[in-house]
C-alpha positions as CSV (number, residue, x, y, z in Angstrom):
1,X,-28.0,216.2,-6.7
2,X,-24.9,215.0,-5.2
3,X,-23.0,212.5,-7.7
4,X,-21.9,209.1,-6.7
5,X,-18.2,207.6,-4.8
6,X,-15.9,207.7,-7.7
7,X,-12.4,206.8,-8.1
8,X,-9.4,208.0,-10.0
9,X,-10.7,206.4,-12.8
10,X,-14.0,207.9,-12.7
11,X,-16.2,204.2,-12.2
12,X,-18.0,203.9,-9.3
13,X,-17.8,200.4,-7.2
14,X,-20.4,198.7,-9.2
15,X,-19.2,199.7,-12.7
16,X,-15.8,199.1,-12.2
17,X,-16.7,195.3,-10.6
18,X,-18.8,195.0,-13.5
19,X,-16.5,196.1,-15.9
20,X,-13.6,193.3,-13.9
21,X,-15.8,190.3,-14.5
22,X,-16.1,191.2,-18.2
23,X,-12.4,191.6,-17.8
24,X,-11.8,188.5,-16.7
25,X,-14.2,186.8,-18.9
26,X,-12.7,187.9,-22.4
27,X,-8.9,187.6,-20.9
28,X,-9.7,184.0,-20.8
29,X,-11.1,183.4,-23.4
30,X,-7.9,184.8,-25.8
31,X,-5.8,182.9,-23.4
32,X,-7.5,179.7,-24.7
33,X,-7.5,180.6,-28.3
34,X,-3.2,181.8,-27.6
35,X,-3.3,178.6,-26.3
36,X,-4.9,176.7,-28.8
37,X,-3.2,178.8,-31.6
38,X,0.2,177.2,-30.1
39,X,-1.0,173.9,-29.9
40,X,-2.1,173.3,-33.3
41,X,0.9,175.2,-34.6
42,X,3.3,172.8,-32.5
43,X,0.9,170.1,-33.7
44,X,2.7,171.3,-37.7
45,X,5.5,171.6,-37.2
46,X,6.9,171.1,-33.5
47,X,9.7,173.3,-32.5
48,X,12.5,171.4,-30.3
């Protein structure tokens, strides 16, 4: 049985455009709690 298209990294198409969406998904979602977690900290005590 001849194995899958894989690339350096050993995913094939599907798992490594599977793996970018999740990727994508939790990248955001820390760059809105960074986000947040500067807001609120300006919100105590703003730096100038």
């Amino acid at each position: 049985m001849a194995e899958p298209n894989r690339s350096l990294s050993g995913l094939t198409e599907e798992e490594a455009l599977e793996f970018h969406a999740q990727f994508k998904t939790t990248f955001t979602a820390f760059m809105v709690i960074c986000v947040l977690a500067h807001v609120l900290v300006w919100a105590w005590k703003p730096w100038y």
